[in-house]
N, C-alpha and C positions, 0 to 999 in steps of 0.2 A: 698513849698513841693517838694524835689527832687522824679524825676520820679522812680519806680521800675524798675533794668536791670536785664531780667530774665539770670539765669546760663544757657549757649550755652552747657553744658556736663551734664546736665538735660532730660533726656527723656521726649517727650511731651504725657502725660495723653491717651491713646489709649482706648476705649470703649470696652468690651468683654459682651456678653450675657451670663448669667447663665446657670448651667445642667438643662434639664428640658425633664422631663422625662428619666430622669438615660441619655440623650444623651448630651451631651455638645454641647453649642453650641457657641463655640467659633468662635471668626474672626482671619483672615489670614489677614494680613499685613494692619490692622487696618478698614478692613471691615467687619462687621458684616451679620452674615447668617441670612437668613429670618427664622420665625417660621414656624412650620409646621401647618397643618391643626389644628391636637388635640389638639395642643395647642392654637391657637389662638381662639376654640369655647371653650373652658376651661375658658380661661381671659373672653370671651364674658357672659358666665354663671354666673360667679363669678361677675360682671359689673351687670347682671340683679337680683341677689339675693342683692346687697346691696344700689337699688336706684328703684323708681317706673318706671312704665313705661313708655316712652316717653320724659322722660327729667332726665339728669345724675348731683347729687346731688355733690355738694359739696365736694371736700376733697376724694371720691369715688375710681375714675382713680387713685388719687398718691396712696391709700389704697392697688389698689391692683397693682400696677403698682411696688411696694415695695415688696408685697408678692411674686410675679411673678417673680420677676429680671428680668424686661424689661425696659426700655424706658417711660417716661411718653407719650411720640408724639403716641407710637407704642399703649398704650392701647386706646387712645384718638380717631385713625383711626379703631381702631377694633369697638371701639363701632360707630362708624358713619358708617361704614361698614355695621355693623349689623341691624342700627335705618334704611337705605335705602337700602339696596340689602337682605332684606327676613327674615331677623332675622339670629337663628345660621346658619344658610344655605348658608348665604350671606357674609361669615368673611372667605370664603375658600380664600388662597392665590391666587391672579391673578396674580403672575408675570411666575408662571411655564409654558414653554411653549412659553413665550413673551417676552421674556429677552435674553440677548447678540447675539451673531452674530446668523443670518437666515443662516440655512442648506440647501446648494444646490441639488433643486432636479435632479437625474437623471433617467430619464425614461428606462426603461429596455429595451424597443422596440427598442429606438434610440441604444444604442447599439448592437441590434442584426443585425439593419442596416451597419453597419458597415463592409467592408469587410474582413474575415477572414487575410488575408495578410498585414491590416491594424492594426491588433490587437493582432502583436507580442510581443509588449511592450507596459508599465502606457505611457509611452511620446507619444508613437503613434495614443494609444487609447484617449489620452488628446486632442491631436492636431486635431481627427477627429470631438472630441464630443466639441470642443472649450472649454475649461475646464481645471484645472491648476493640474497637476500631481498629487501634493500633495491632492485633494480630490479621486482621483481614490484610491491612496493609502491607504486612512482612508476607503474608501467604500470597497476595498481589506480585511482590517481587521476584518471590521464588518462581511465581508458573502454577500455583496450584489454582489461583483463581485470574481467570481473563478477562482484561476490559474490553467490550465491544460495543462500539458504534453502530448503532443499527440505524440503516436506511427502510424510508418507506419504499415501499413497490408499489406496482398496479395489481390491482384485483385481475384475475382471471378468471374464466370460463373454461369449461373443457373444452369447446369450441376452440376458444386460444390458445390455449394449452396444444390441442392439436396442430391449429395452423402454423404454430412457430417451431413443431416439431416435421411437418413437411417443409418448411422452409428452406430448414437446415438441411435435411436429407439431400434437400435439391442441390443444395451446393458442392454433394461430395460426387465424385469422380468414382464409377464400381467396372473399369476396363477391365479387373480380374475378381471374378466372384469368390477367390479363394484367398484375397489376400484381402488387407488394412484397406481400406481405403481412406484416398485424399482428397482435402479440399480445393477444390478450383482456387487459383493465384488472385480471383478477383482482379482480373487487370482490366475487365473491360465494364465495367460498372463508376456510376458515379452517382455519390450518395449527396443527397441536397436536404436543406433542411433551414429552418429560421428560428431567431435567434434572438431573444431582447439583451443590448448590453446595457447599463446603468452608466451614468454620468461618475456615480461615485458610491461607495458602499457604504451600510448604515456604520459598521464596523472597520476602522480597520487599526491594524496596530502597528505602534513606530518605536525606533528606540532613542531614548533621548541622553544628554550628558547628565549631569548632576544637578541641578537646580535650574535646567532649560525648563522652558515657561512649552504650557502643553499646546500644539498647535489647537486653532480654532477650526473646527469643515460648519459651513452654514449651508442650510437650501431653507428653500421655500414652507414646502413641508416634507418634512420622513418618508411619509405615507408616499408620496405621490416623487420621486426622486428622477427626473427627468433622464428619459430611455429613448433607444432606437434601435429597430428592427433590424436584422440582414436577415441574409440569404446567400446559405454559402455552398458551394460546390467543390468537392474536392474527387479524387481520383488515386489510385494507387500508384506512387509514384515508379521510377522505372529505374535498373543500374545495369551497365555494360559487366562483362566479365572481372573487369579491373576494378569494378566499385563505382563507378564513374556515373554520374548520374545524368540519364537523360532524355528525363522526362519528367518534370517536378508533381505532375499531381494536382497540380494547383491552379480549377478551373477560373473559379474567380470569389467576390463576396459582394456583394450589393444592398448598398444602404435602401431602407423604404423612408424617401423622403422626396421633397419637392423646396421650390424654390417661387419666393413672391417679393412685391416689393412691399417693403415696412408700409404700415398706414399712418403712423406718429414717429416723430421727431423723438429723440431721448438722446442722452448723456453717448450712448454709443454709435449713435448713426444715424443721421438726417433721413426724413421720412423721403420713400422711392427709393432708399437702398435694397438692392435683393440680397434678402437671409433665407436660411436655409430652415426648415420646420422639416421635422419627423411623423409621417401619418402615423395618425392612433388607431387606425383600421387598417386591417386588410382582407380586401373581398377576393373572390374566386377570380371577377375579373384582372384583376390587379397579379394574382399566382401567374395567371396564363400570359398576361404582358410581361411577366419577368422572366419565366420561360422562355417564349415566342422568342423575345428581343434582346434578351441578355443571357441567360445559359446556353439555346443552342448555339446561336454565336459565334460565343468565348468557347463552347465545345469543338466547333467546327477548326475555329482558328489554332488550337493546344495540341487537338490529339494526336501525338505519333503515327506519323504517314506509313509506316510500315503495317499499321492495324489498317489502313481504309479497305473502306468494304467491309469489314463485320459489322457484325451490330453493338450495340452500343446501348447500356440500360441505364437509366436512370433512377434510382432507386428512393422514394418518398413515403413519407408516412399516410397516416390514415387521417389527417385535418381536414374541419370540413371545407377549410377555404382552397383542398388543390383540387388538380381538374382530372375527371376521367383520363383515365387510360388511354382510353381512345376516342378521345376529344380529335373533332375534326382540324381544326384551324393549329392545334400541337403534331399531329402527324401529317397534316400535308407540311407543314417546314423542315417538318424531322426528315424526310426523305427526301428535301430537296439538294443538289450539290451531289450527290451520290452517297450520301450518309444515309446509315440503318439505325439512327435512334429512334428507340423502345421506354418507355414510362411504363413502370411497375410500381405496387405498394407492397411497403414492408409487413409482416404480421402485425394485427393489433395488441396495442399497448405491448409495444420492444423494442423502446430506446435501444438498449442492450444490441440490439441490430444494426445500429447503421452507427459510423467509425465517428461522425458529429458527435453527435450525444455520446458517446461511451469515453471519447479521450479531447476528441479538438475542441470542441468549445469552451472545456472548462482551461486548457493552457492557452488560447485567445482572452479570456474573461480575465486572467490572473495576470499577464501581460499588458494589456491595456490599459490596466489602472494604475500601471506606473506612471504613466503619461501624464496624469492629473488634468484631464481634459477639463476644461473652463466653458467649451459652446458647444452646439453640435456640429459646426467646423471640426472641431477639435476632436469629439468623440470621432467621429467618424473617420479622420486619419487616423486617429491612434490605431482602431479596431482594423484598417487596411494596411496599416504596418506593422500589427501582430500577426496578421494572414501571412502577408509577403515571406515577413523573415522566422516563420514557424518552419525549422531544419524538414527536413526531406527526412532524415534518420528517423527523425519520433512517428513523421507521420507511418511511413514503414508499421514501424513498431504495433501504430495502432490495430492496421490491419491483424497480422498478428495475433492480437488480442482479441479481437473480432471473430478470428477462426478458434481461439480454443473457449471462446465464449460458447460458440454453437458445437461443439465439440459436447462441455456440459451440458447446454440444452438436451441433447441428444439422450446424453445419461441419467437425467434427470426426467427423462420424457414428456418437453416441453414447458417446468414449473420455471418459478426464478430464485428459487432454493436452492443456489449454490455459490461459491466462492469465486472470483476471478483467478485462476490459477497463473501463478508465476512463474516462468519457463528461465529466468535471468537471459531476456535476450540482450541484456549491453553485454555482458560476459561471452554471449556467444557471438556477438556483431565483433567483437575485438580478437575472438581468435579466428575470425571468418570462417564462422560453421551456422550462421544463421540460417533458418531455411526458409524458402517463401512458401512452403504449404507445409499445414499438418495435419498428421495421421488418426484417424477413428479407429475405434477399436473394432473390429470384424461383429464380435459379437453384441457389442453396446445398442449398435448399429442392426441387428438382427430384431433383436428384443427391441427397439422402438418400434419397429416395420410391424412387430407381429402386433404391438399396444396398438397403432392404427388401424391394423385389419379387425 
């Protein structure tokens, strides 16, 4: 009898499990999944309806081992499963849990052990906790370890600490000493502040096709990347019942620069053309002419006539180039026309306070360099037509953000040790439940009162 030589271009017979339960439960590269629980007390049930109790008849397991589309081994271990671990109680799968590679634990504390300095990077953090990168990584993904950006702050004083916690108090509204109180709308405030933009940044990144050649950016030098100053004023903008906006916010922005005429001939312009140069100073005197001559003004000319007659605050930082408070030649203009504008300063060292620094500047800064400005002609429109067409919405929003910043202040009892809290106001702007103040909590509020006394 010649031997049988099986065909080598034959695929060899591979085993797949049946659907069961509408779930397939096929194998992957000729291993088959385990059953799940309901099915496997399903077969168990089906084994005790067709055999008595305590001994499995004849013929039984293939019966249903056929009906099932399983395995004859597989119904064989379920009923012995079942006759010695409980009955259907005792056919639950035990491999879940106990099967392939053991999960390294890492303890949470041992990481905290770890020193800050050590735990700039997965490699470094690896290399303290003895531990191979790639688990830090998958523990990164899951949530057990968090990346976090950390910003520097300004140092504080308990002094500061204090004055940014009366600040804030000042801003809330106590018409009933037994409820929440709110923050003032801020409508009648206008926060000012200055501003360097850059011609162009050290960095930036583009995306290119497949063998595009990398653009070239050249200046002069890195170090010294040609910049210009504003000065910008903004205000909370305003909306009718309907949404309607009608009052944009948007006092003005003013470039620090000046105009001469060239003193040399060049490739771009015959000398006695007037260009425009960017001051690299700015004195006190210079704060107060831009005041005097161009915020109140543009204040006079914007502000909704329905408010004349209040007063009117303007709110600055602690630079030593602005001017007193009550600087003579700033409040005799301030009251001139029948206007009540007031110059106040913010708490020292609290960006975090005034709606510039915490949101507009940086969506002006990130806007404007689209532009690709080439002169300071150029910068200089670009950065007034980031002002212009920056939506009324965001600016809104910022506000906003501003109230539940001092909200934390409050909680925190004037540190800068906390999170900017997320309220999702586009979610609540779209189902028109936005609010324009928000609430402190009665007691947060108590307990800072009592830290300052």
């Amino acid at each position: 009898m010649e031997p049988v030589i099986p065909d080598l271009n034959e695929p060899l017979p591979i085993y797949t499990d049946e659907a069961v339960n509408g779930e397939t439960q096929s194998s992957n590269n000729g291993r088959r999944n385990f059953l799940n629980d309901d099915m496997r007390r399903s077969i168990y049930s089906m084994l005790l309806e067709r055999t008595s109790p305590g001994k499995l008849k004849n013929g039984v397991a293939k019966s249903v081992a056929a009906d099932s589309g399983v395995p004859l081994r597989v119904v064989q271990r379920i009923w012995t499963s079942g006759k010695h671990g409980g009955g259907i109680h005792g056919v639950a799968n035990k491999k879940t849990g106990n099967c392939g590679r053991k999960r390294i634990q890492i303890d949470p504390q041992r990481i905290r052990d770890v020193p800050l300095q050590d735990r700039t990077t997965l490699r470094d953090l690896a290399r303290a906790l003895h531990v191979d990168p790639t688990t830090l990584c998958n523990r990164l993904k899951s949530g057990e370890i968090v990346r976090q950006t950390n910003d520097i702050k300004f140092s504080l004083t308990e002094e500061n600490k204090k004055a940014r916690l009366r600040f804030c108090i000042s801003m809330l509204g106590r018409d009933n000493r037994q409820d929440d109180p709110m923050f003032s709308g801020l409508y009648n405030m206008v926060y000012i502040d200055e501003k360097w933009f850059y011609m162009t940044k050290k960095n930036q990144n583009y995306y290119l096709a497949q063998g595009e050649d990398k653009p070239l950016r050249t200046v002069k030098n890195k170090n010294f990347i040609e910049k210009v100053m504003f000065l910008a004023a903004i205000a909370r903008p305003r909306f009718d019942e309907e949404g309607n906006e009608t009052f944009s916010g948007k006092i003005g922005i003013f470039p620090f620069t000046y105009t001469e005429p060239a003193r040399r001939s060049s490739v771009n312009r015959p000398a006695g053309t007037m260009i425009t140069k960017p001051m690299t100073s700015v004195t006190k005197e210079t704060s107060r002419s831009y005041l005097v001559n161009k915020v109140l003004p543009a204040i006079k000319q914007k502000w909704p006539t329905e408010d004349f007659g209040h007063p009117i605050f303007i709110q600055q930082d602690n630079a030593r180039t602005h001017i007193d408070p009550n600087d003579e030649e700033f409040c005799r203009v301030a009251k001139e026309d029948g206007f009540d504008i007031r110059l106040m300063c913010q708490p020292p060292n609290s960006p975090d306070l005034n709606v510039l620094d915490l949101g507009f500047f940086a969506a002006l800064q990130s806007k404007h360099h689209k532009e690709s400005p080439k002169s300071v002609e150029q910068l200089v429109s670009a950065v007034v037509k980031a002002y212009e067409e920056y939506p009324t919405d965001n600016s809104n929003r910022v506000f906003l953000t501003q109230q539940s910043c001092m909200r934390e202040i409050i909680r925190v009892k004037g540190s800068q040790k906390y999170d900017i809290p997320h309220m999702g106001k586009l979610m609540l702007e779209r189902n028109g439940e936005l609010p324009s103040r928000l609430k402190c909590d009665l007691q947060i509020v108590q307990e800072a009162e009592d830290y300052l006394n």
